[in-house]
N, C-alpha and C positions, 0 to 999 in steps of 0.2 A: 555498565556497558550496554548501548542501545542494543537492537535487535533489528537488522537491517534481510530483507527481500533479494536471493539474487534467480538468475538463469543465466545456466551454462550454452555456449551458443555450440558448445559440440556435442553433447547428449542430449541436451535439450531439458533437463534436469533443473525444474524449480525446488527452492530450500531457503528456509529460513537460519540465521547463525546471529550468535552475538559476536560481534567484532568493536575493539577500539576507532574511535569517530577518525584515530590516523591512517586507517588499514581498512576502510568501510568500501573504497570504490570497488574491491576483485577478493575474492574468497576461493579457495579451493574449493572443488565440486566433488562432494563427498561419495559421488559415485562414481568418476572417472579420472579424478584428480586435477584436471585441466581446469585453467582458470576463468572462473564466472565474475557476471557483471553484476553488478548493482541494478534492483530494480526500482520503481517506485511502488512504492506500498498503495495495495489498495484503498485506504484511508485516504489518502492525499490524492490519488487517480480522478483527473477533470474528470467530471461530470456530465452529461448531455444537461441540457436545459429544458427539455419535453418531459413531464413526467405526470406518473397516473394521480399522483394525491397534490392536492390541493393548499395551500397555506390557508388557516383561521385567516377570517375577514380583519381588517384592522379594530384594535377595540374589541372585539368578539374573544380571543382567546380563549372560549366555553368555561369562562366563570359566571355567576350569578350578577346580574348589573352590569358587564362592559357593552 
């Protein structure tokens, strides 16, 4: 059973649950019982494209020889 992200939009109440991929969009919110939404997991959460570290040159990938 995955392990799906929600927040409840009346307590405000983030929590993680394992739910059937049938039953994944609303979870009961284990703190006020009212029903939470599915979030996206921060793994999957775009991106910005500005960032501080760099990608290896092409070829470079800090082995001996490239």
């Amino acid at each position: 059973m995955p392990l799906y992200d929600y927040h409840c939009p009346d307590c405000g109440h983030r929590f993680e649950e394992f739910r059937p991929m049938a039953e994944r969009d609303h979870a009961p919110c284990p703190k006020c019982g009212k029903e939470a939404d599915k979030q996206l997991s921060g793994f999957f959460s775009p991106r910005s494209t500005s960032s501080s570290s760099t990608p290896p040159p092409c070829g470079g990938g800090g082995l001996p020889g490239g």
